[in-house]
N, C-alpha and C positions, 0 to 999 in steps of 0.2 A: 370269719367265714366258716360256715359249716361242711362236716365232710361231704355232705352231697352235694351244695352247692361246687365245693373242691373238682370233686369228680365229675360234677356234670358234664364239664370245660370237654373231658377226653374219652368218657363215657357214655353221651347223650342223655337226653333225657328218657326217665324211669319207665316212665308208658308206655312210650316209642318202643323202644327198646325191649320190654315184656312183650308189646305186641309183637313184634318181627319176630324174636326167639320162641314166644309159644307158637304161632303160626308154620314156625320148619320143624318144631318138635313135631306137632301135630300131625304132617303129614305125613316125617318118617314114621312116627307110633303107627301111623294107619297102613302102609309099605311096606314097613321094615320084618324082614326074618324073623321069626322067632328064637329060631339057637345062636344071635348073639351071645358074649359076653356080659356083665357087669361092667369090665373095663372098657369095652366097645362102644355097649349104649353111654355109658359116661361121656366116653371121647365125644359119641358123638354132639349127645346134650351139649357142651363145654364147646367145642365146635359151631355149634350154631349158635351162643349165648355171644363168642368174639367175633362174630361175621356181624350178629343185630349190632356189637359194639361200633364197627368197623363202620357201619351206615349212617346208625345213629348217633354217632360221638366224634369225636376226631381221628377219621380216616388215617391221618398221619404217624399218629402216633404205633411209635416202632411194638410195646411192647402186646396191641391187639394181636398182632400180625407173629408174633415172635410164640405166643400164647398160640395161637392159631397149628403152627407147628410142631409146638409140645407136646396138646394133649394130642393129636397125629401120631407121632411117636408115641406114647405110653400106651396105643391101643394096638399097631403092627401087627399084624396076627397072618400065619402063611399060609391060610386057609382061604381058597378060592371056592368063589359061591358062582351058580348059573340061576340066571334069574332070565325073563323074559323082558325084552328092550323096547317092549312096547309099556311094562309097568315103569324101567327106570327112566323114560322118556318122559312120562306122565310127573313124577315124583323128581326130576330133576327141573323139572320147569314152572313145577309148583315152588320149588326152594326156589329157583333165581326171581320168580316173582315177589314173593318175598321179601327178599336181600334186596332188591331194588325198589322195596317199597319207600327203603329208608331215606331221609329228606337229604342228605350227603348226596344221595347216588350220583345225581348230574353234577356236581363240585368237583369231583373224584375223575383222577385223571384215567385214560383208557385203559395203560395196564392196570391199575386200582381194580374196575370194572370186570377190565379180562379176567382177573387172576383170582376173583370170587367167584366170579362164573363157572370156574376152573374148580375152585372147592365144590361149588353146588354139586356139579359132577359128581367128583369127587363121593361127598357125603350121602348123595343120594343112591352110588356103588355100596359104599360103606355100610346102609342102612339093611341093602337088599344081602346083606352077607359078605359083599367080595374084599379084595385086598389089595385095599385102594388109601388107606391110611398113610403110608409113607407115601403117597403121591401129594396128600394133603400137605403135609411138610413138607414135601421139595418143593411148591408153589408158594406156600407162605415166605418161606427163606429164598427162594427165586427174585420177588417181588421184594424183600430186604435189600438182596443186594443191589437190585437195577434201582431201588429209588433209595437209597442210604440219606445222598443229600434232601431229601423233601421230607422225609419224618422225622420226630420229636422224641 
């Protein structure tokens, strides 16, 4: 067994999974602040790469979700942005379309669903500047501890 085949199992598939992730990069690039960071835009790239995984791979598995929270953490920044809530409106509905584009989404149990929708938020704050990162990781590890028993 090869490693992609290995990986597919909790990964999903490569296409899929490019698709969804360039598609939320896409709109944050088009959204997002300019005076992010390096460690920001990162987070957030990384961020939307374990949500595509999350869709398109096995939902279950603890360490998308664990991953999800991390890079969250290493982007924290105590800098609050004002941004207009009619763009983060637009740019957070574009992510959950997105994230629900992936063939999982209806398999995935409601908090599953909730608690990505909750990142979307999240990331789509995160993009327009605000300081919405440790939100991200309290939802991923939220979502840890209420489904402990159902992930891998």
């Amino acid at each position: 067994m090869t490693i992609i085949n290995e990986r597919s199992k909790t990964h999903g598939d490569f296409k899929d999974n490019a698709r969804i992730t360039q598609g939320i990069k896409d709109y944050v690039l088009y959204y997002r602040t300019p005076n992010l960071g390096n460690t920001q835009r990162e987070s957030i790239d990384m961020i939307a790469h374990k949500m595509s995984r999350i869709v398109s791979g096995e939902w279950r598995f603890k360490d998308h979700w664990i991953d999800v929270g991390g890079y969250a953490e290493l982007a924290v920044s105590r800098e609050e942005a004002r941004y207009s809530y009619d763009v983060f409106s637009i740019l957070a509905q574009k992510i959950k379309n997105q994230v629900a584009s992936g063939h999982n989404w209806f398999e995935m149990t409601p908090l599953a669903r909730q608690t990505l929708e909750e990142i979307s938020d999240c990331l789509a704050k995160c993009a327009l500047g605000d300081n919405c990162f440790d939100d991200i990781q309290h939802a991923a590890l939220r979502f840890i501890n209420f489904s402990e028993s159902e992930l891998v």
